[in-house]
PDB file of N, CA, C and O in Angstrom:
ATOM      1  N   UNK A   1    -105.603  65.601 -26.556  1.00  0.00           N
ATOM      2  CA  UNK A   1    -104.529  64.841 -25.951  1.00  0.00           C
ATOM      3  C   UNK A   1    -104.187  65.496 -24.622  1.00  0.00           C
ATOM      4  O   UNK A   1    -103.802  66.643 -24.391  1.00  0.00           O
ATOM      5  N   UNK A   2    -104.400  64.584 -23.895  1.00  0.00           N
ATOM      6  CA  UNK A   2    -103.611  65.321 -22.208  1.00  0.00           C
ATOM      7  C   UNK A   2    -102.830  65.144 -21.752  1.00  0.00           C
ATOM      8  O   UNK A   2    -102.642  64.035 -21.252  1.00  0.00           O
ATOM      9  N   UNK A   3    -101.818  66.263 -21.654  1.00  0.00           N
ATOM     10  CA  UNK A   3    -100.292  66.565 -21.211  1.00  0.00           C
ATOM     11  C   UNK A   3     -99.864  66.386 -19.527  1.00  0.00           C
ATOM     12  O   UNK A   3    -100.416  67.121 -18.708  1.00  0.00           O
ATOM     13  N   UNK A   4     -98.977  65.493 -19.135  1.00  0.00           N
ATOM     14  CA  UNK A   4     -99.043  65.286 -17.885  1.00  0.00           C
ATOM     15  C   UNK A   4     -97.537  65.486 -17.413  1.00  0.00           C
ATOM     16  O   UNK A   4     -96.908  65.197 -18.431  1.00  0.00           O
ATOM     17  N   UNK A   5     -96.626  65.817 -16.445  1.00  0.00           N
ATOM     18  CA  UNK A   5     -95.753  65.563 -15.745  1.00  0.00           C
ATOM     19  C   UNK A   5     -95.523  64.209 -15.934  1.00  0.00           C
ATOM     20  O   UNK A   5     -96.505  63.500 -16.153  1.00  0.00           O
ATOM     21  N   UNK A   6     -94.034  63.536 -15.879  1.00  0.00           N
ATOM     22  CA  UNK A   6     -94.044  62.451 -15.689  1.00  0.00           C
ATOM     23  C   UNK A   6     -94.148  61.952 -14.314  1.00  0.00           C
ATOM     24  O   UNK A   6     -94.612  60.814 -14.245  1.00  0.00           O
ATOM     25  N   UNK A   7     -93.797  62.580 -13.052  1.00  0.00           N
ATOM     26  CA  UNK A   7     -93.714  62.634 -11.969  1.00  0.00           C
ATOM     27  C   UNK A   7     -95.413  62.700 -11.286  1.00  0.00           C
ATOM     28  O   UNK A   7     -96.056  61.976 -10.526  1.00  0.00           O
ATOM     29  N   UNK A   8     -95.567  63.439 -11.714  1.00  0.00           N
ATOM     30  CA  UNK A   8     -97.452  63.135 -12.188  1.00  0.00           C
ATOM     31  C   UNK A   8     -97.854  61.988 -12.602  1.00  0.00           C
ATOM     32  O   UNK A   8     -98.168  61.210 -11.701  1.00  0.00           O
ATOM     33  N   UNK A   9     -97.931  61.697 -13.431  1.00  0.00           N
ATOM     34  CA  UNK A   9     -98.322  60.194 -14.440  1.00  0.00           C
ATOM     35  C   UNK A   9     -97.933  59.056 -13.610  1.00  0.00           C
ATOM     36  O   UNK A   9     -98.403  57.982 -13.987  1.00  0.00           O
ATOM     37  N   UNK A  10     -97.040  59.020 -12.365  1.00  0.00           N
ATOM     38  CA  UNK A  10     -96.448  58.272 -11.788  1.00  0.00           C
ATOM     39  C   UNK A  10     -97.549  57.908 -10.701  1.00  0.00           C
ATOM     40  O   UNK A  10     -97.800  56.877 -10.076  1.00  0.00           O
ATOM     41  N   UNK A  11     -97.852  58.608 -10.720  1.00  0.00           N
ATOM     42  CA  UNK A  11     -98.837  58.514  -9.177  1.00  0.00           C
ATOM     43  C   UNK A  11    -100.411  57.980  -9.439  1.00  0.00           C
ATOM     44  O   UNK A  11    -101.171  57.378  -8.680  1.00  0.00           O
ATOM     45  N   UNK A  12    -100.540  58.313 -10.423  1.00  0.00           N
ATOM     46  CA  UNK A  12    -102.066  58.387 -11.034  1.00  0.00           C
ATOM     47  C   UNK A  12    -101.873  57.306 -12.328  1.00  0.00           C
ATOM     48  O   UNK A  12    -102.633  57.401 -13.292  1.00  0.00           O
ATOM     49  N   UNK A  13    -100.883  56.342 -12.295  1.00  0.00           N
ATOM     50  CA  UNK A  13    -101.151  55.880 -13.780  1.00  0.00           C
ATOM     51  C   UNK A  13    -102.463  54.695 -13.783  1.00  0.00           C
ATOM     52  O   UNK A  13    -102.641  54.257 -14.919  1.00  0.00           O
ATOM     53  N   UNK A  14    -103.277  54.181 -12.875  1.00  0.00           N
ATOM     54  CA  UNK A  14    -104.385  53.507 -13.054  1.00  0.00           C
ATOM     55  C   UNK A  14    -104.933  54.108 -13.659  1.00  0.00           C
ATOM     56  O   UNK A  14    -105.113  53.560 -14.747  1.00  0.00           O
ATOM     57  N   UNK A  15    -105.750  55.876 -13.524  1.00  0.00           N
ATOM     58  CA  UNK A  15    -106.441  56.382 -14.150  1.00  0.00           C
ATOM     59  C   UNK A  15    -106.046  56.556 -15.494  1.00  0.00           C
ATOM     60  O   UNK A  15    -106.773  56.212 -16.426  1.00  0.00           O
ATOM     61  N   UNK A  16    -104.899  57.086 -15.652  1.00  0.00           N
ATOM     62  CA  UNK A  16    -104.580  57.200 -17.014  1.00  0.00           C
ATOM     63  C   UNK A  16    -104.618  55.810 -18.120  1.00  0.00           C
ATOM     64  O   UNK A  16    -104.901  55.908 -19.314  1.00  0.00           O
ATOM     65  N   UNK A  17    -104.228  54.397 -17.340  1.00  0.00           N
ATOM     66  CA  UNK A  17    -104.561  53.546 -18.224  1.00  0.00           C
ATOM     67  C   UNK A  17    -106.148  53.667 -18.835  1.00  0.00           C
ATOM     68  O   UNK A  17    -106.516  53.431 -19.986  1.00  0.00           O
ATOM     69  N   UNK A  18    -106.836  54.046 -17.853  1.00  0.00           N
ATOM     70  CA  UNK A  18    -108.656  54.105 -17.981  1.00  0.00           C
ATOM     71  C   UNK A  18    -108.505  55.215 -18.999  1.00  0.00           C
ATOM     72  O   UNK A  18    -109.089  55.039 -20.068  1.00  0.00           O
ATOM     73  N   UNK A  19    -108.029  55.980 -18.887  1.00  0.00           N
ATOM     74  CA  UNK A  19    -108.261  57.076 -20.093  1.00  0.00           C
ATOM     75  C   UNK A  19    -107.768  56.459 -21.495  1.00  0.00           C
ATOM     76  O   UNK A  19    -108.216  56.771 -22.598  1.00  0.00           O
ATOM     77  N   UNK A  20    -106.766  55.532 -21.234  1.00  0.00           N
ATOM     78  CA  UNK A  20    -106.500  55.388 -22.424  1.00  0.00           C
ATOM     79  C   UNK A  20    -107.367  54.564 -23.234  1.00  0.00           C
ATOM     80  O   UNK A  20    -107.774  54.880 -24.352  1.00  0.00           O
ATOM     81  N   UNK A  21    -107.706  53.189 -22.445  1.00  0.00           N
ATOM     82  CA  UNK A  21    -108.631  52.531 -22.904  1.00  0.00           C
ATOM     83  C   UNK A  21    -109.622  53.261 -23.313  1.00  0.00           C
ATOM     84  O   UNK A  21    -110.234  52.752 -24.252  1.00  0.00           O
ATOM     85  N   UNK A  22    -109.973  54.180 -22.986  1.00  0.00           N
ATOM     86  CA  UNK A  22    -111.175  54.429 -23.316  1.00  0.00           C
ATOM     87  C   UNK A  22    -110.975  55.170 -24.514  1.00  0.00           C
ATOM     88  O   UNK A  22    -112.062  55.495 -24.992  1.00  0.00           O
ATOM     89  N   UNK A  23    -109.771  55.655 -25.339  1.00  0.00           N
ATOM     90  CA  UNK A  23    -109.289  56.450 -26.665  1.00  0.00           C
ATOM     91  C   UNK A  23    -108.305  57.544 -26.112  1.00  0.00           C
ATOM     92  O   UNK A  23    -107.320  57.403 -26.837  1.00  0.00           O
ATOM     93  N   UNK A  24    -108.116  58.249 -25.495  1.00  0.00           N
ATOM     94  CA  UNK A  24    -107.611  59.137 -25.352  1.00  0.00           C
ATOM     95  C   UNK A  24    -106.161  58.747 -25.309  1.00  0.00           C
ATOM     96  O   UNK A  24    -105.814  57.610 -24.989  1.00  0.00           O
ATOM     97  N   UNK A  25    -105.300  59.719 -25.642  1.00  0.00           N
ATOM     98  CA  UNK A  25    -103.715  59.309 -25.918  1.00  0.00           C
ATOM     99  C   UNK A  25    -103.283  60.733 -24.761  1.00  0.00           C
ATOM    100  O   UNK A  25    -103.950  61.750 -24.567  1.00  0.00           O
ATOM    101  N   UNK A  26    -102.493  60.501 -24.391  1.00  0.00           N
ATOM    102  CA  UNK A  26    -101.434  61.213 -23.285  1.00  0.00           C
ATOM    103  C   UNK A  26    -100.296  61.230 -23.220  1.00  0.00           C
ATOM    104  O   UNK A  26     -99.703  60.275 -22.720  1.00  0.00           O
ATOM    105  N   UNK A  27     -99.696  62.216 -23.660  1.00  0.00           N
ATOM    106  CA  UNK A  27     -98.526  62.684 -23.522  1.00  0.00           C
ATOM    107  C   UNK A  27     -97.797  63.077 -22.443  1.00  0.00           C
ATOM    108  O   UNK A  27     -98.388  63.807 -21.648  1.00  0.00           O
ATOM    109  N   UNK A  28     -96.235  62.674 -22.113  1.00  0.00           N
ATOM    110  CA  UNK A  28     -95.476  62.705 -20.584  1.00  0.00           C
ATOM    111  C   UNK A  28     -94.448  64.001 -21.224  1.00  0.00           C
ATOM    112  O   UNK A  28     -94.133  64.384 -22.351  1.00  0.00           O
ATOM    113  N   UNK A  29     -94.186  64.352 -20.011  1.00  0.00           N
ATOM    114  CA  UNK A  29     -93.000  65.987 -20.156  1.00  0.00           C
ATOM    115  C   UNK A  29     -92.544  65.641 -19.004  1.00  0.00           C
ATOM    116  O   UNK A  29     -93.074  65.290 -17.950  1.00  0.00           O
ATOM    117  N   UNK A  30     -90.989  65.859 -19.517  1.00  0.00           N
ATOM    118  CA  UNK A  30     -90.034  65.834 -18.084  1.00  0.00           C
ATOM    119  C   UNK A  30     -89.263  67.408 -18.369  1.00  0.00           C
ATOM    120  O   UNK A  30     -88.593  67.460 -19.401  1.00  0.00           O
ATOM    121  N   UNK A  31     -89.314  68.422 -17.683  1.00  0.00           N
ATOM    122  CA  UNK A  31     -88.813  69.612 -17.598  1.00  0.00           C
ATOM    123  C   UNK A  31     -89.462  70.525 -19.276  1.00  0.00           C
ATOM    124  O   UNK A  31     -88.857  71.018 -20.228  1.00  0.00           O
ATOM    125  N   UNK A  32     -91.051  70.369 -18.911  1.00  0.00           N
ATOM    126  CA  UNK A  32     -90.931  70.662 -19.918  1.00  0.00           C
ATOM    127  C   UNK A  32     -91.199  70.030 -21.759  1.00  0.00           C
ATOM    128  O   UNK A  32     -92.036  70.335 -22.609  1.00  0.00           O
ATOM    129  N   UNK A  33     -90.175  69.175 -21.759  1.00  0.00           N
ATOM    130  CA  UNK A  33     -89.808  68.212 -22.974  1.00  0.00           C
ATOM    131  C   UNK A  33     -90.865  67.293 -22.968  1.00  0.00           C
ATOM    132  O   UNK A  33     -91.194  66.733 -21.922  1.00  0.00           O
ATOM    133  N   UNK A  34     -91.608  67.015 -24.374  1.00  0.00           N
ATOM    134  CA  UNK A  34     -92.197  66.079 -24.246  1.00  0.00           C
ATOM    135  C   UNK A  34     -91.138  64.599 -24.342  1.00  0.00           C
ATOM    136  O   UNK A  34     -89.962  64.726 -24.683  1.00  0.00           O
ATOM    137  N   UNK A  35     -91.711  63.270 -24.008  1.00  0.00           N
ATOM    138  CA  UNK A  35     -90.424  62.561 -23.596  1.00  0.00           C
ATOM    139  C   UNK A  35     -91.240  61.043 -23.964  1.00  0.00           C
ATOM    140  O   UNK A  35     -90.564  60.034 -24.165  1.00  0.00           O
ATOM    141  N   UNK A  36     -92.567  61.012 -24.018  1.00  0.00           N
ATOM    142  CA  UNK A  36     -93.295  59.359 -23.961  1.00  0.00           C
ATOM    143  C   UNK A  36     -94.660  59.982 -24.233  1.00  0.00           C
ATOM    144  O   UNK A  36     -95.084  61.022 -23.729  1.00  0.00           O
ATOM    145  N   UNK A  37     -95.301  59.170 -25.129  1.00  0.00           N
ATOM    146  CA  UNK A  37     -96.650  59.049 -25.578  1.00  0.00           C
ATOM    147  C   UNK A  37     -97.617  57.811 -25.083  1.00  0.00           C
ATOM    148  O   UNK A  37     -97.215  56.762 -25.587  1.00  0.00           O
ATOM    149  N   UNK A  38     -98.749  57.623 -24.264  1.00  0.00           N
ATOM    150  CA  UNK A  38     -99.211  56.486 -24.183  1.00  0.00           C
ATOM    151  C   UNK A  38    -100.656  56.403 -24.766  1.00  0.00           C
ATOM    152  O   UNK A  38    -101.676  57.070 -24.594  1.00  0.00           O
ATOM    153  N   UNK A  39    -100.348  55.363 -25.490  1.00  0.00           N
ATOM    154  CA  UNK A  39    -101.444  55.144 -26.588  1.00  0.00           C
ATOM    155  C   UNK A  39    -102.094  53.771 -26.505  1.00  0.00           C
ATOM    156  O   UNK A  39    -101.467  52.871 -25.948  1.00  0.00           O
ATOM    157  N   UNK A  40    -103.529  53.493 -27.109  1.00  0.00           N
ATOM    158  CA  UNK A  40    -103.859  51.951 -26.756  1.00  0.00           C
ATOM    159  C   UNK A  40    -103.377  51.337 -27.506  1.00  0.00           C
ATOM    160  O   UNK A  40    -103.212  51.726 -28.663  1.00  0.00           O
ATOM    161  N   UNK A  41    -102.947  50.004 -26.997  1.00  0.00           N
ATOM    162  CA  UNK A  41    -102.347  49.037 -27.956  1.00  0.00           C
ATOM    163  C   UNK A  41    -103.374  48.470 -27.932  1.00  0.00           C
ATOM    164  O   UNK A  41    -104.313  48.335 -27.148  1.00  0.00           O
ATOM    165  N   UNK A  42    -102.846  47.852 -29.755  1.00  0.00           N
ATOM    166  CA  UNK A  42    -103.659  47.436 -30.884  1.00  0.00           C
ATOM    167  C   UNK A  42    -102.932  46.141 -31.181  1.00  0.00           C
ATOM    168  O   UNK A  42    -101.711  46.226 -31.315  1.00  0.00           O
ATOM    169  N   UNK A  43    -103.499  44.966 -31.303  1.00  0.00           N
ATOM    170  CA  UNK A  43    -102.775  44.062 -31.851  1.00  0.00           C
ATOM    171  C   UNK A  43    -103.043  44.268 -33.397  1.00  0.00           C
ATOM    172  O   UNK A  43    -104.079  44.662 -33.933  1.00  0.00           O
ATOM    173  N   UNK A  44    -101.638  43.837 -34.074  1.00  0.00           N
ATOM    174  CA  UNK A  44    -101.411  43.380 -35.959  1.00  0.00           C
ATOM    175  C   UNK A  44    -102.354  42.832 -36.492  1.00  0.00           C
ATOM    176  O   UNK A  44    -102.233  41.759 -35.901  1.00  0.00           O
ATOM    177  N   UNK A  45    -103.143  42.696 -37.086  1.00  0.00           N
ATOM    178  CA  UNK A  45    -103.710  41.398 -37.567  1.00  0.00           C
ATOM    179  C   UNK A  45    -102.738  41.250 -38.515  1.00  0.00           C
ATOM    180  O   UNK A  45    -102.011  41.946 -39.223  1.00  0.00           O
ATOM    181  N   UNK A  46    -103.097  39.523 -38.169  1.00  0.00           N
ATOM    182  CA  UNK A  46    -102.177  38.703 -39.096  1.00  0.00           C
ATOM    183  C   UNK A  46    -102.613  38.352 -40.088  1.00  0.00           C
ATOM    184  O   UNK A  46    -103.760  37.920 -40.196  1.00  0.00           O
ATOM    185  N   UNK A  47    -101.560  38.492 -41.301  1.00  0.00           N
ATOM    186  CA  UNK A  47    -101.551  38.081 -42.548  1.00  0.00           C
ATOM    187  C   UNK A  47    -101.866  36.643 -42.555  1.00  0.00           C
ATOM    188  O   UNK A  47    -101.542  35.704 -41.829  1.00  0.00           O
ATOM    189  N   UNK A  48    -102.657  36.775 -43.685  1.00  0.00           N
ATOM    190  CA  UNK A  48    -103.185  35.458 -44.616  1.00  0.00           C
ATOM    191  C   UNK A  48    -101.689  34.744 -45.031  1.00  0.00           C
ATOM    192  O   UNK A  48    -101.089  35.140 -46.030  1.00  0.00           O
ATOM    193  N   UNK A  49    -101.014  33.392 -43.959  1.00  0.00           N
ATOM    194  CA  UNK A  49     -99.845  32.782 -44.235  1.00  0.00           C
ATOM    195  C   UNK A  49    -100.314  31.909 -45.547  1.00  0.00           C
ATOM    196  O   UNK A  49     -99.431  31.672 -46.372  1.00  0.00           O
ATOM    197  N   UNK A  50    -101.856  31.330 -45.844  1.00  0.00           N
ATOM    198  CA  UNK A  50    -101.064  30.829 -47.307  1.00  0.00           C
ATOM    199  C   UNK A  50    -101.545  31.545 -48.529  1.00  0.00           C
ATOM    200  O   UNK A  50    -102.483  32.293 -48.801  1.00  0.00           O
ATOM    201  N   UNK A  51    -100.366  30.933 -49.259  1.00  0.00           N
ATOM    202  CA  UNK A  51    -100.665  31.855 -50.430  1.00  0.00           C
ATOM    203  C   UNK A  51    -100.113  33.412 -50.597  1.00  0.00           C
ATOM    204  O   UNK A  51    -100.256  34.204 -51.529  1.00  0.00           O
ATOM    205  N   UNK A  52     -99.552  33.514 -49.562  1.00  0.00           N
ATOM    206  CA  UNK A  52     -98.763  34.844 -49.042  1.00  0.00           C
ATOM    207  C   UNK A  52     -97.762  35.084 -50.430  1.00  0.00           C
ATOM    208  O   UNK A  52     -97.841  36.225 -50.886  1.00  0.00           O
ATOM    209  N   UNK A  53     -96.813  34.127 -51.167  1.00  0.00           N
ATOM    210  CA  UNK A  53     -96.151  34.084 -51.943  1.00  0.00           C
ATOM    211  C   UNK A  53     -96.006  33.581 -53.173  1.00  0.00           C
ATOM    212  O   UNK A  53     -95.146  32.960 -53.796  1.00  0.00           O
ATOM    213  N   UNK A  54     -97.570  34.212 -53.440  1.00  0.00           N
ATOM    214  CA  UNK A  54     -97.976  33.258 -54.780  1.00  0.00           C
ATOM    215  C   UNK A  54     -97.580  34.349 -55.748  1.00  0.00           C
ATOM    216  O   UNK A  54     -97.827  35.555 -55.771  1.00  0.00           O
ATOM    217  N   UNK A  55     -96.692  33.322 -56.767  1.00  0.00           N
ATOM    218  CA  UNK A  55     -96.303  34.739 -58.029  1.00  0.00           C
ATOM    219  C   UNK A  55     -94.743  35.250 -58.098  1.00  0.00           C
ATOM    220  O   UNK A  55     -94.087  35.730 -59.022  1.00  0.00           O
ATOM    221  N   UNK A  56     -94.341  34.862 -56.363  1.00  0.00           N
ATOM    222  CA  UNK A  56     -93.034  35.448 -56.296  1.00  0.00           C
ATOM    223  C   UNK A  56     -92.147  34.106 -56.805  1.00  0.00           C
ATOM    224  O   UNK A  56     -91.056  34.370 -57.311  1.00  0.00           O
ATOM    225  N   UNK A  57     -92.447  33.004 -56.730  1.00  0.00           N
ATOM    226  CA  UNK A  57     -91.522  32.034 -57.618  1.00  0.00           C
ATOM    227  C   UNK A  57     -92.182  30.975 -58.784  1.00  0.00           C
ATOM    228  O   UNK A  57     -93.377  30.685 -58.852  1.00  0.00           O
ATOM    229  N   UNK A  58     -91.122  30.478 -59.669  1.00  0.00           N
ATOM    230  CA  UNK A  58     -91.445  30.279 -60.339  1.00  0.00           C
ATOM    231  C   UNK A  58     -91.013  28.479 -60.733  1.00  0.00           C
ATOM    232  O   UNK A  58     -89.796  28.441 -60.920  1.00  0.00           O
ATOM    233  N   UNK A  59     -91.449  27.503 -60.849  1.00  0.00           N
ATOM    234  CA  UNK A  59     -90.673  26.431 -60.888  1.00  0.00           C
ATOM    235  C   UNK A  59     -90.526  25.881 -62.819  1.00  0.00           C
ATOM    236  O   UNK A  59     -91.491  25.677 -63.555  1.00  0.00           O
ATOM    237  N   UNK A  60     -89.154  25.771 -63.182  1.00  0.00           N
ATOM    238  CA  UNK A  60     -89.244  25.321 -64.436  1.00  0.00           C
ATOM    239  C   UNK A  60     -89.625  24.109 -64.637  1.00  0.00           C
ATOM    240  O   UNK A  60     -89.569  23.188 -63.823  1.00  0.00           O
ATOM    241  N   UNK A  61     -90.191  24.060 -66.183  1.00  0.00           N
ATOM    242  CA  UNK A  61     -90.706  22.999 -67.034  1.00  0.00           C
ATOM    243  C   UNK A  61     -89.998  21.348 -66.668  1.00  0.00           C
ATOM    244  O   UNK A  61     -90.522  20.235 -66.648  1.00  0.00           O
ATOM    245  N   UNK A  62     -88.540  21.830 -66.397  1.00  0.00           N
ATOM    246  CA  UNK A  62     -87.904  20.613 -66.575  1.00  0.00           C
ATOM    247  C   UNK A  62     -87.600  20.504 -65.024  1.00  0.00           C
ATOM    248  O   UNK A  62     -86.549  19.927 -64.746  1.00  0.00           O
ATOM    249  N   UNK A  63     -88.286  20.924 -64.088  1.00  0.00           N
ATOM    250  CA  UNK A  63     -87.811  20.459 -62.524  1.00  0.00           C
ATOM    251  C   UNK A  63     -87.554  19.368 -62.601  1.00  0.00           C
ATOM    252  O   UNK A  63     -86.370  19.153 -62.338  1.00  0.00           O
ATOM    253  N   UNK A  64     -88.268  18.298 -62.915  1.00  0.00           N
ATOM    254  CA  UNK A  64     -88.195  17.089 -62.386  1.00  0.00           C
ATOM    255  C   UNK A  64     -87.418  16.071 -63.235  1.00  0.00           C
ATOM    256  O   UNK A  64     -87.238  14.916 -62.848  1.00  0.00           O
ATOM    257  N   UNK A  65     -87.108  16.393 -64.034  1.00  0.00           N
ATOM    258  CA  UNK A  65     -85.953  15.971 -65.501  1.00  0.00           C
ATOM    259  C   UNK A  65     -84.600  14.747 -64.269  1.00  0.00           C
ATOM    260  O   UNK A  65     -84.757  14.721 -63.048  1.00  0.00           O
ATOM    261  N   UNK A  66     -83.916  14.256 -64.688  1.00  0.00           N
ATOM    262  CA  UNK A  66     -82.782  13.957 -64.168  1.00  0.00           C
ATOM    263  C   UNK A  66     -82.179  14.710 -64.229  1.00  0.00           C
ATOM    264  O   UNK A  66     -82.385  15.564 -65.091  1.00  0.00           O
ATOM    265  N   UNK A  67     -81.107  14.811 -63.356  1.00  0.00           N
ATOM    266  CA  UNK A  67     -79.784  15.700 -63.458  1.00  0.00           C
ATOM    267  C   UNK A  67     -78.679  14.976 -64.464  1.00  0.00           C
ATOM    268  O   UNK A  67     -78.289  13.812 -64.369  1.00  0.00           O
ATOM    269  N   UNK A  68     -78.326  15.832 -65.324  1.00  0.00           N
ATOM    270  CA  UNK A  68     -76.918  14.935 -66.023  1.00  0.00           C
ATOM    271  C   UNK A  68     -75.851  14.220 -65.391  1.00  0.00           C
ATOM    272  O   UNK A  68     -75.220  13.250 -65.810  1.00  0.00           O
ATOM    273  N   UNK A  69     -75.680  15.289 -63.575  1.00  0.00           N
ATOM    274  CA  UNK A  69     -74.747  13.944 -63.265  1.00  0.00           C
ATOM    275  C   UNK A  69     -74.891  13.178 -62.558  1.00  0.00           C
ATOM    276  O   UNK A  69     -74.058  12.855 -61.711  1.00  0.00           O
ATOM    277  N   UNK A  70     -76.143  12.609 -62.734  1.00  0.00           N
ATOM    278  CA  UNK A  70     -76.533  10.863 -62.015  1.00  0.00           C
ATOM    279  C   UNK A  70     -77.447  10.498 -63.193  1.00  0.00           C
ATOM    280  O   UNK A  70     -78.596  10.056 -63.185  1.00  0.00           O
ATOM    281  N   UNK A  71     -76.559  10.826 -64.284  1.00  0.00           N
ATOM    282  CA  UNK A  71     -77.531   9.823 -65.312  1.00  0.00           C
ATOM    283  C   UNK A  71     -76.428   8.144 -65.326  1.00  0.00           C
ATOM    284  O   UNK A  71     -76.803   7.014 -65.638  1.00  0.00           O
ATOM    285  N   UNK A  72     -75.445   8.470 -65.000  1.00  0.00           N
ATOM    286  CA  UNK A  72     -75.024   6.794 -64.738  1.00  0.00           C
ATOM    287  C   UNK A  72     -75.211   6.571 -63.635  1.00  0.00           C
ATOM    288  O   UNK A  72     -74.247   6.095 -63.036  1.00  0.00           O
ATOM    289  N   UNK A  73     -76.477   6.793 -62.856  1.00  0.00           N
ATOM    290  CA  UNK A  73     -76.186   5.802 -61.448  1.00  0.00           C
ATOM    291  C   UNK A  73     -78.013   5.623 -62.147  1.00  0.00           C
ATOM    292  O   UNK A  73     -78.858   5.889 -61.292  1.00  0.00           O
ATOM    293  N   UNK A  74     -78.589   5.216 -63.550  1.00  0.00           N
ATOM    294  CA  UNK A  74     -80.136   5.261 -63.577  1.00  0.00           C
ATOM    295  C   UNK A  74     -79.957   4.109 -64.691  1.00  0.00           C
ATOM    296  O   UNK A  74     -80.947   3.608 -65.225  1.00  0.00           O
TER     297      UNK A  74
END
């Protein structure tokens, strides 16, 4: 990992994007302190949306039953 000034990193950050792409991660120091990490971004892969929530509910036997109170409007 290569440690840079931030005041540094400022001047030169084309190269450092190139470093990063290419794997390398770099760390910023302001007096010292480390303060920011730059790392390649990675997109999430996305979850499988169906079926995502199979199992978590449950529908009863009698869903579709009438309701007792609109059995006088049937």
């Amino acid at each position: 990992m290569k440690t840079l000034g931030v005041a540094d990193a400022a001047t030169i950050l084309p190269e450092l994007i190139d470093d990063v792409i290419a794997g390398n991660e770099i760390l910023l120091t302001r007096d010292g302190d480390a303060v920011a990490k730059i790392v390649r971004y990675t997109r999430a892969k996305p979850s499988d949306a169906f079926g995502i929530d199979r199992g978590l509910m449950q529908i009863p036997p009698d869903f579709d039953d009438p309701l007792e109170e609109f059995k006088d409007y049937m």
